[in-house]
Structure formats: C-alpha cells, structure tokens
N, C-alpha and C positions, 0 to 999 in steps of 0.2 A: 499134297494130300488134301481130299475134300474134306471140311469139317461141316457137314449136315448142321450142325451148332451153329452155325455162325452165317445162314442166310439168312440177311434182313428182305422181306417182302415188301418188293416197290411202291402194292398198292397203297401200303401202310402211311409212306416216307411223308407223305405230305400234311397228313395230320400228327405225325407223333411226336414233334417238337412241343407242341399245342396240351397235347394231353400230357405229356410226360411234366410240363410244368403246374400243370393241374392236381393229378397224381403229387408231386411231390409238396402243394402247398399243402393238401389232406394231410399228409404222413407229417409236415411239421405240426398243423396243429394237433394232431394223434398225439403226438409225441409232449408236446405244452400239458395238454390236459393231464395226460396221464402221468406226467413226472413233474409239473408244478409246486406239490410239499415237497419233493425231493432236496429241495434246493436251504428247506429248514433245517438240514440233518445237521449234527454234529461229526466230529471226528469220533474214530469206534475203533475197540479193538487194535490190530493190528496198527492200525492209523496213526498210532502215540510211536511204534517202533519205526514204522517205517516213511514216518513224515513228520510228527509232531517233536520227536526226540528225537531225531536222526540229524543232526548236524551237517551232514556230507550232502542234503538236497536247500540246505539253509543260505547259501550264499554260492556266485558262478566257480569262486576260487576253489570252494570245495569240493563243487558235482566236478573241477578240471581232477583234482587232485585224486580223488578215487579213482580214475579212469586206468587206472594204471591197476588197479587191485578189485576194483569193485565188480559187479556184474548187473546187466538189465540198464547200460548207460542211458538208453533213450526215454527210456520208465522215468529213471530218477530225472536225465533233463525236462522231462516234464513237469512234475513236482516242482524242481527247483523255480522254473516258470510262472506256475503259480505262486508259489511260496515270497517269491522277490515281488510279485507283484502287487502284491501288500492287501488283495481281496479278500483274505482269510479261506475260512472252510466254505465260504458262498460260492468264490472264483473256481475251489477245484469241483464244487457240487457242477456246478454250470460249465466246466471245460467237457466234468464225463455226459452231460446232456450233450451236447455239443460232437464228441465225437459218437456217441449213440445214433446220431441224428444222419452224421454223415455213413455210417455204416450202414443205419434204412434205407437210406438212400442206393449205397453198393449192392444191396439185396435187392432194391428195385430193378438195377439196371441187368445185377446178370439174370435176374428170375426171366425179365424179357430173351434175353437171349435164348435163354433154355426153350424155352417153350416154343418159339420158332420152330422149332425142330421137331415138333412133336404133331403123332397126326391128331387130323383135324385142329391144327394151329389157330383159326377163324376163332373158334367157340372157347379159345382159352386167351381171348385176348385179355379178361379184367382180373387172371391171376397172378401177374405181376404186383399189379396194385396191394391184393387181397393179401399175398405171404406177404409184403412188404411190413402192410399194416401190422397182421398179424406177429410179425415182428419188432416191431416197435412196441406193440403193447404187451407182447407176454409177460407176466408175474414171475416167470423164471429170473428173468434176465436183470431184476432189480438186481441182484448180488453182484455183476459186472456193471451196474449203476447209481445206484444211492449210492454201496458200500464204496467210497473213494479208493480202497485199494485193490477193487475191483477192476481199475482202470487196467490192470496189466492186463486182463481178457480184452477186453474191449477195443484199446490202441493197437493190441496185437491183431486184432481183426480186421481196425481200419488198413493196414498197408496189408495183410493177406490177400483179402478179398481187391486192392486196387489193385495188387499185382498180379492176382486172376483177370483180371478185366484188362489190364493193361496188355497182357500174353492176350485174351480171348480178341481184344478190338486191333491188336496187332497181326493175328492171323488173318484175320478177316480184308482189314487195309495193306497186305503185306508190309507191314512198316517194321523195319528192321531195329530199329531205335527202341520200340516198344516194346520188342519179342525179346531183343539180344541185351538190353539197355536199361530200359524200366524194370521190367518184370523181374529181373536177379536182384536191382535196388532195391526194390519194395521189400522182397522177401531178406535182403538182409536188413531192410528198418525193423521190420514184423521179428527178425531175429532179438535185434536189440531193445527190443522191448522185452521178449518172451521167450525162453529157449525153445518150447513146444512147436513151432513156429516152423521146426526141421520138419514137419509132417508138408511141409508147401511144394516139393517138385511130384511127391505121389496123389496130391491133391490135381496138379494139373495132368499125371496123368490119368487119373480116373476121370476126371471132364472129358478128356478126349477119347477112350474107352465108351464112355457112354453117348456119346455122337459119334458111333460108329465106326473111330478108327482100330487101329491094332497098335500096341505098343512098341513093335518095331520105327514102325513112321512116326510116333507120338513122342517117342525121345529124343531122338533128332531135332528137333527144333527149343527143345526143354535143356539145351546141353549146358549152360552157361549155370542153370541153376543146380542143375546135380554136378557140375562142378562145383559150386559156391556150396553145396553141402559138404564136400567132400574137405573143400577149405577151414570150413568153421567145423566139422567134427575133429580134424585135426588139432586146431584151434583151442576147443574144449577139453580134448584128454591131455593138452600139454601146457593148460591154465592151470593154475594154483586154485584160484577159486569157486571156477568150475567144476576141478577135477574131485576136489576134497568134498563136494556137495552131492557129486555123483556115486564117491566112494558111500558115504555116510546112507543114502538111498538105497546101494545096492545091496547092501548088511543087512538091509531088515526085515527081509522076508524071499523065501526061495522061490523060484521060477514056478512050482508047484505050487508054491502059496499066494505067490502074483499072479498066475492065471485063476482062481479060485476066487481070490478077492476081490480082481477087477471084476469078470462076470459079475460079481454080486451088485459092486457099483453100477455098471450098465441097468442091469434092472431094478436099482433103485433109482438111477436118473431118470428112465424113460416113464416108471411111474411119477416123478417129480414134473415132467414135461407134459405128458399126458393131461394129469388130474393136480395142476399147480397151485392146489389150497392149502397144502402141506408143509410150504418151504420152511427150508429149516438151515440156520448156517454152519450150524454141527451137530452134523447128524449122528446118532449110534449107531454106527457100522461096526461088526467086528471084523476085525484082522483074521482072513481065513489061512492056513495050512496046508488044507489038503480038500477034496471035495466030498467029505461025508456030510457037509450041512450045504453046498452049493447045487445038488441036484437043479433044485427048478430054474435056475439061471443060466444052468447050463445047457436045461432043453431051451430055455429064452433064446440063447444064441443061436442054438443049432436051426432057431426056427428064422432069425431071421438070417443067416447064411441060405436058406432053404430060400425065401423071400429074396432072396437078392437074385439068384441063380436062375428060379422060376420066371421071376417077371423080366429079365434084360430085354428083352423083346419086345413083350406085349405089353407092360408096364415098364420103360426105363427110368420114369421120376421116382420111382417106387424103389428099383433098385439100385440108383442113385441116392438116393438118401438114407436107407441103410447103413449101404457101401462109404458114404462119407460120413455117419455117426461111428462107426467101427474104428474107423482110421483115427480119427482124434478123440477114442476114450480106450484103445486096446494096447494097441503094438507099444509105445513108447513106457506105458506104467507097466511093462511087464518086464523091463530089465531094468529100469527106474523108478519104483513104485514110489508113492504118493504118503507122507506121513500123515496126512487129512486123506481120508480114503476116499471121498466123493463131497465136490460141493457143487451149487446150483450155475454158479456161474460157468462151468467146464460146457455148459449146455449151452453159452452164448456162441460160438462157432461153430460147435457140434451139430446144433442142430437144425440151422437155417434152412438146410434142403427138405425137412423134415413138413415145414411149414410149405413149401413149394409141392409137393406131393399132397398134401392133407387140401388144398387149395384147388391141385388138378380134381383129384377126387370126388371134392363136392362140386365145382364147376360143372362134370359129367354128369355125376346122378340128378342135380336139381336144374333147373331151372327158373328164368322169369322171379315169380314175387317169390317162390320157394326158396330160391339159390340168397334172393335179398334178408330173406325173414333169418333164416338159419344163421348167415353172414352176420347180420345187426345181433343174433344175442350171443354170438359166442364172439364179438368184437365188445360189446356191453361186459359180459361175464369176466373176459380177461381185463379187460381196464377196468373195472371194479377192485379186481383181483391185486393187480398191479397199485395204483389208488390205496389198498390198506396195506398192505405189503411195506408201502415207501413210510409211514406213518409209525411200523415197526422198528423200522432204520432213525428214527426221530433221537434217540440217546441210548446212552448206553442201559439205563436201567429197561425200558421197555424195549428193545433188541435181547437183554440174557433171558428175562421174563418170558419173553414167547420160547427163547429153545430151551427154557427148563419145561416149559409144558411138554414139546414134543422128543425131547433127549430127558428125560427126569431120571432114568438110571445113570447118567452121563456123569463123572465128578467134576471134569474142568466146567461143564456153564455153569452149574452150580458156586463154584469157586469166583468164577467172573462173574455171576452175579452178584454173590456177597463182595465184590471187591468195590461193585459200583453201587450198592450201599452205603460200602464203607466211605468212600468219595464224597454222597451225598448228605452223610451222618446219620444214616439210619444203621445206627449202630444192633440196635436188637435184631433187625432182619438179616443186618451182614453176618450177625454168628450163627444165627438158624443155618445159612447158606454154607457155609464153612463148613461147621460140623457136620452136614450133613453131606457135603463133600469126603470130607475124613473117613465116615462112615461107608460109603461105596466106593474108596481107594485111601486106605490107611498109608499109602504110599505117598500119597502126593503133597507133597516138601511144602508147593506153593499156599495150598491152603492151610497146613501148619503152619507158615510162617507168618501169613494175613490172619489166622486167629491169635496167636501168641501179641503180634501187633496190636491189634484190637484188645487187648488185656492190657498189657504196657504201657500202648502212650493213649490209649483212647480214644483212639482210631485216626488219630490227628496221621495226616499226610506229611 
C-alpha cells in the first residue's frame, strides 16, 4: 500500500538533519523557561497515596512483590526509580520535565511527517516546529507535569506516540522489526503504564485512513497490535485487579448517563484547551443521567462529527484532529466512565493534533511578519499561562485555594483545603473550610471527621 504519509521530499534531505537539531535546541529551551518553578513544587494530593505512603514503590523488593496483584507496573517502576534514588520530590519534578521533553520532541517528529503529505507541503514547512512548540508550552498540560502524578498521562504518551512513529518510520523503510516488533512493544509499555493506552491499534488506523489508505490494507500490517489487544483484554477481564476496578466503574452510571456526561466533558475540555486561563484540578461537573441538561454538547459534537466528515478532503488536519480528540475522550468512558468526570491532563494526548491543525491554519491565512507577530503573542500568552499555572502547583494550600475559587460549590476542595490548613496549623481557616464543606454535602464523612479532629486533638497530625 502507498502511504501519501510517509514521503519524505529529497529536496529537503540535505538540510533537515541541520534544522531539525535547531528546532529541537528551541523546544528544549521553550521547555526550561517555561517549567523552571516547576521543579519547586511539593508532593500534592494524590502524591501522599500513591507515592509518598505507598510502600509497594518504596523499595525494588516491593514494586517485584505487587507485580503479581498490583496494576500500572511500569507507572509504579518508575516512581520506585526515583524514590530509591534518594533525589526527593526534585528528581520526580525533573524526570516528568524530562519525559515532557522527549514527547515535544515525538510531536516534532510526527507533525513533520504529517505535513509532507499535505498540499502545498513547501509553505507548511515551519509547522512542525510551531505545534511542537506550541506543545510544549500549553498551560493545559501542567496537570500531566508539575502535578507528579500526572506522570501516568505523560509516560503513557511517551511509548504511544514512539510506537506511532516506530509503525510510521517502519512503513516508510519497510523494516519489518519496526512494524512487527517495536510498534506492539511500545504499545504494550504505553499499556503498563496506562490502561487507556488500548485506544493505540485505532489510533494507527486513523493515521492511515487519513493519508489516504482504506482500512482493509491498513489492518494488515497493524495485525500484531490488534492481536496484542485482544491479549491484554483478555488479560484484564480475567485479573483480579483489573476486573474488580472495571466492575466498580461500570455501576456507576448507565450507557445513557455516560453518553450525556461524557459530551459534557468533551465540551468542557475543548473550552479548557481553547481559552486555558481557567484550569482547574477539580472541576464541578455534574454527573449526567440523561440529556435534558446536555443539549448544547450534544450539538457540540454533532458539529464536530459534521467537521470531520466535511473537511476529509479539503482539510484532513482538521479532520484528523477532531477524529483523534474523539477517540481518546468518548468510546472508552462510555462503558468505563471516569469517577473524576473530566481533568486537564486527559487533553495531554488528546489533543496534540489539535495544535497541528490550529498551526496549518494560521500558516495559510498569514504570512511573512503577520504569521511571526501572531506566532510570538500566542507563544508569550501560553508560556505566561503556563509560568503561573506551575506557581499554583507550588503546595498544597495555594493548589486547594485556586480550585475553591473556581469549584466553590464543590465540598471535597473545600474539605482539602481545610485539611491543608489543618497541616499548616491554621487552625481557624481549617474549620471555616470544613464547615463549609458540611454545609454543601452533609454527607461527606471526611470532612466530619477532619472537623471533630480539629476539636479533639487540636488539629495535631
């Protein structure tokens, strides 16, 4: 099969060794400036569960010993890695720089590919660079960077995206090693990090779909990895682990009320993508049922189904990136929904094609100093963005602080505010935070319990 995708243009070859290490010194320093404080943060949140009091990533005998029960092995050997290696919260701030870095990097490499293939290929030669950048610095994607347990998007994208490229640079060189070899590796490391990760044999075939092929010829060479789906689903409903986490997922909301809800998600993420001055780590989503409060999410989708369909053609970056934001925020949370209904990081995989399209786009319309001026302030505006964003992730009390502003009906940041109060001994602010938890969910045990503490022992830890 021809893959339009995958000519490289001879006249190119001789300068793009030259620039591409050019390109990529920019994107590291892009990357320095903009996530530099990151590296101050503390442990937060989750962090104490699942690395700071987690015993099983504290020592190699332990991450052996869960292997056997536990799930996400590649996650936790990572953790454990840092953890043994005695750097503290600095080493793991600097691993998730580190694989952020090389994942701008995988954004570089395939956005080049993509764009070969597009007409008038000449005039799109510096949108490689631009999404690349543009990726490196979004303010979305702090939550799959400061936030250290973020790393499971992130590492999960580093072997995704190589084993896109390893299948794409293996078509291309017919090397068999790469196609039949790597590319199912990779997708099972991106496994063991992330179970989400099963969206990777529909991921290659939409790349091939959108350079032209048909999906008769596009599975055929794809066979080893929709085998190795077919292995590790098996895998998952006959694990203890797995199975019990899937069951507990599937109970909580009906196929009616996960299509209702996801839509809602979708169009709160793309406005979090869009206009990313907002973020928020827990946001006030309600849990939908049924679609009497989903209407306008649900023309949101129908419009960009509409946008995918329309543009194949005349625009395929356009309905390429659609088509791949859909894939990894729809199919999977509709038979597995999400007990956190939407967070920012779900957008670090999601939505890379998104920034390759927004890229094409302006490349076309502007030119010369126009296409530079426009470039330079919305490359300024998001690393600013980004820049205070990471400042928020700084501890726990200025992280609850910012999402009681923007969740303030919300009772758990409230509650985790007051808890990290209570931590700090600011005992008056932690019962304001309490109580007024109690007050918008009389239910919630945790905040009863962190107030009665604070009455008892005085908030002593």
């Amino acid at each position: 099969m021809r893959l339009i995708c995958l000519i490289w243009p001879s006249t190119m070859s001789a300068t793009l060794p030259e620039r591409r290490h050019g390109a990529i010194a920019w994107l590291i320093i892009a990357v320095a400036i903009c996530y530099a404080n990151a590296l101050k943060g503390e442990f937060l949140f989750d962090d104490y569960n699942v690395i700071v009091d987690n015993s099983g990533v504290h020592s190699w005998a332990n991450w052996a010993e869960g292997l056997s029960y536990g799930i996400r092995p590649l996650l936790k050997f990572s953790y454990t890695l840092n953890w043994t290696m005695g750097a503290g919260v600095f080493g793991f701030h600097l691993s998730n720089l580190i694989i952020h870095l090389l994942n701008v990097c995988l954004v570089y490499r395939l956005t080049q590919v993509f764009v070969r293939q597009q007409w008038r290929a000449a005039r799109l030669e510096k949108v490689p660079f631009l999404a690349a950048l543009l990726f490196a610095i979004h303010p979305i994607h702090t939550e799959a960077i400061t936030y250290v347990c973020g790393r499971s998007a992130s590492l999960m994208m580093l072997f995704y995206l190589a084993g896109m490229l390893s299948y794409i640079s293996g078509r291309l060189q017919g090397s068999k090693i790469r196609v039949y070899g790597l590319t199912p590796l990779f997708f099972l490391l991106a496994l063991s990090v992330k179970e989400t990760a099963v969206t990777f044999p529909l991921a290659l075939l939409l790349w091939e779909l959108s350079c032209g092929g048909n999906w008769p010829r596009a599975v055929r060479p794809q066979w080893p990895s929709w085998l190795l789906l077919l292995g590790v689903t098996l895998f998952f409903l006959f694990s203890e682990s797995y199975l019990s986490q899937m069951e507990r997922s599937a109970r909580f909301n009906s196929l009616l009320g996960n299509t209702a809800t996801q839509l809602s998600a979708l169009a709160y993420l793309m406005k979090q993508w869009a206009l990313p001055f907002w973020l928020n780590i827990d946001p006030d989503l309600p849990l939908r049922h049924d679609f009497s409060n989903s209407l306008v999410p649900a023309i949101f989708f129908l419009a960009l189904v509409t946008l995918i369909l329309a543009g194949w053609h005349r625009r395929p970056w356009v309905s390429f990136a659609f088509a791949w934001l859909l894939l990894h925020l729809i199919p999977l949370y509709l038979f597995l929904p999400r007990i956190d209904i939407a967070n920012d990081r779900q957008m670090y995989l999601a939505g890379w094609p998104l920034l390759i399209a927004v890229s094409i786009e302006l490349t076309l319309c502007l030119q010369g100093k126009a296409l530079r001026l426009v470039a330079t302030l919305i490359v300024l505006t998001l690393g600013s963005a980004t820049l205070f964003r990471n400042q928020v992730y700084s501890n726990e009390i200025t992280l609850w602080q910012d999402t009681v502003l923007k969740s303030p009906n919300k009772a758990r940041v409230h509650n985790n505010l007051g808890y990290a109060y209570l931590l700090a001994k600011r005992h008056d602010e932690a019962r304001q935070q309490f109580t007024l938890a109690l007050q918008l969910d009389p239910h919630l045990y945790q905040a009863r319990y962190n107030l009665d503490r604070l009455d008892t022992e005085g908030g002593i830890r």
